[in-house]
Each structure stands twice: as C-alpha cells, then as structure tokens.
Residue, then its C-alpha position, 0 to 999 in steps of 0.5 A: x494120016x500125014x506121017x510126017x511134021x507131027x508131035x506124037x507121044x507113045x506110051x511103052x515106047x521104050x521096046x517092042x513094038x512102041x520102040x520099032x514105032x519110035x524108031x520108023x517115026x522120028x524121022x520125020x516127026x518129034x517123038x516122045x515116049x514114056x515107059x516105067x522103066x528109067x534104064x529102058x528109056x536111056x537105051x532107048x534114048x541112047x539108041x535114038x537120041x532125038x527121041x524125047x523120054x518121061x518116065x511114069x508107071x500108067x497103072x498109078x493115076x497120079x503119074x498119068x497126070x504128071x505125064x498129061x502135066x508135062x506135056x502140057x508144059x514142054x510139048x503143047x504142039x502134041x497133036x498125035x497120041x498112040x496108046x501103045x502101052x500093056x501088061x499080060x499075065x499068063x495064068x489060071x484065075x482060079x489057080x493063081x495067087x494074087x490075081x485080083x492084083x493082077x486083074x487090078x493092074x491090067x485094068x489100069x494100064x491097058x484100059x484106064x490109062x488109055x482112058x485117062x491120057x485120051x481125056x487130059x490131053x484132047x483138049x491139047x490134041x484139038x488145038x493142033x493140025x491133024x489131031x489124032x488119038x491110035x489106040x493099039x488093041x489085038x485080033x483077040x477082041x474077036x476070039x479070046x486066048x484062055x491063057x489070057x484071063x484080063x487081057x483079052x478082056x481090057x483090049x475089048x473095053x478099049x476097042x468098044x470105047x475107042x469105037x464110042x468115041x469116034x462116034x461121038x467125036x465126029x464132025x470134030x478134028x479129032x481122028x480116032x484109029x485103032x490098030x489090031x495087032x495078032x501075035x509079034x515077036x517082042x519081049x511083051x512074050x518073055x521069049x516064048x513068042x507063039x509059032x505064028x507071030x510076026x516080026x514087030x518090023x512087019x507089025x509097024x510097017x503094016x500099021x505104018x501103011x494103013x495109017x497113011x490109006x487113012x484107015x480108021x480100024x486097021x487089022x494087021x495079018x492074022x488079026x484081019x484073018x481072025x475077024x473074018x473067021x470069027x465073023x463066020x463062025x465063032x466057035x471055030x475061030x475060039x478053038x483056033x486061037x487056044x489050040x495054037x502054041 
C-alpha cells in the first residue's frame, strides 16, 4: 500500500491508536477522523490541525449514515477506510447488571459499524486509485481473554467477515487488510494496561511497515506470536492469554 496522496478516514481516531495513526499519516495524506467525543476531536484537531473532525456515536445507525452522508459530500476523493474504532467491557456476564446492554453496544460498534461504513462508502472507495478497506482487529481472535466476554467475540465476526469480503472482492480494486493488534498501551485499558502491551508507537510503526510490504493480514508482535502458539496447541495459547496480568 502507498502510504502517501491518499484520503483516509479513521474511525476512533481521536486517541489511542487511531490518533497515533492520524498523526504518522497525515503527513502526507488528508485525514479525517471521527469519534463520539466533541471535546476529544478538538484536542485532537488543535494538536494536528490539518486533521479533518465529525463527531457520531457508531453504535447509532442513524449517525453512521450521517458519517458515509458527509463524506459523500465533502470528501468524495476517499479512497482509504480504517476501521479502528472499539469499546470493551471488562466484566462477568452472569455477574453484571445491564449486560445484554453492553453485549448490545460492543456488537454495534466493533462488528456493525464496521459492517455498515464498509457498505455505504465502497461504492465511493471503488471510484478512487487504490481503493483500500483496514479493519483493526486483535491476536485474541486466536485465543480469547475471559475477562472479555463480547470483545473477543465482535473481533472475531470482523475477522471472518473481513476474510469473506476479500474473497468475494477479488478481481476488483478493492484492497481488504486487516490488522492484529495484541495488548498496547492506550487509555482503551483505563490505566491499567497488561505488563506485555506495546507502545501504540511501536503498534502503528509496525502496522505502518506491513502496510507498505503489501500484507493482507498483518499480525503485529505477540498478536503473530499468539497465532503461531494457538495453531499448535490451542489449549495452551487460551491458558496463556488468561493467566497473563
């Protein structure tokens, strides 16, 4: 991938990873974020002002098409789509009140709106050089955390559908990638990261690298390390993962 001339928009883009993404891309490319938070998005906007801003909850239907409305009229040179945006609720499900509600929204924002975006702005994406769709998914799609009761799951749905649609976009202009993250220090941990995360500088300046070798599934450090394990034996690589603090 040309990392370079494009027009990419990230969702979640106003911290964490998505914001150490905006910051390394648009250097050399015109970048646009969204994010539910209005106070985030001016940080961000007044930490790199060449960064474009919309504000929308994912998890709503209505705001997505808002989102795919306005770049449909503001940014129809869009040619680059990174589906970065995720929620997590660290809880028991059988212990937790409320937590249909939490399943609810994980679902919409970590597997629909993916869903969703990919299907209203393709059709923009397709008219563009170097149509490319990057959905952000995790090395726990190979062995999930417990603590993790619907996250582990709506990364999975995105990696089975993200590895459908490459399938049925071939032969087309459309460049489906995905990235595996494993643990990195962001506040998406609310200041209790795990001992083994990475910096979300190392995170998107390997993502960043495997991105311009043309990878189509790209596995950054102890998310590559979890694929090989859980590949050959599997009942290890899950204790592994839930042991870890």
């Amino acid at each position: 991938m040309q990392l370079a001339g494009n027009t990419i928009l990230i969702t979640g883009g106003s911290s964490g990873i998505g914001l150490e993404l905006s910051k390394k891309l648009v250097e050399n490319n015109k970048v646009l974020i969204c994010g539910r938070s209005r106070q985030r998005l001016e940080n961000a906007k007044e930490l790199i002002p060449a960064l474009e801003i919309f504000q929308c909850d994912l998890s709503d239907k209505n705001q997505c098409n808002s989102l795919a409305d306005w770049i449909k009229e503001e940014h129809p040179d869009l040619n680059v789509l990174i589906n970065n945006a995720a929620v997590v609720h660290k809880v028991n499900f059988l212990g937790t009140g409320g937590i249909l509600d939490m399943a609810e929204q994980e679902i919409a924002i970590n597997f629909m709106a993916p869903v969703r975006l990919i299907h209203s702005l393709s059709p923009i994406l397709q008219r563009n050089h170097r149509a490319t769709i990057i959905n952000i998914t995790t090395g726990l799609i190979y062995a999930p955390r417990a603590v993790y009761p619907f996250y582990n799951s709506t990364k999975s749905a995105l990696h089975s559908f993200t590895q459908v649609l490459r399938k049925q976009m071939e032969g087309s202009n459309l460049n489906i990638i995905e990235i595996m993250f494993p643990a990195v220090d962001t506040p998406w941990h609310k200041g209790n990261p795990p001992k083994i995360a990475i910096s979300k500088e190392k995170a998107v300046d390997e993502m960043l690298k495997g991105l311009q070798k043309g990878k189509e599934e790209i596995r950054i450090a102890g998310a590559n390390l979890l694929y090989k394990i859980a590949r050959l034996a599997p009942k290890f690589a899950f204790q592994k993962v839930n042991s870890l603090n």
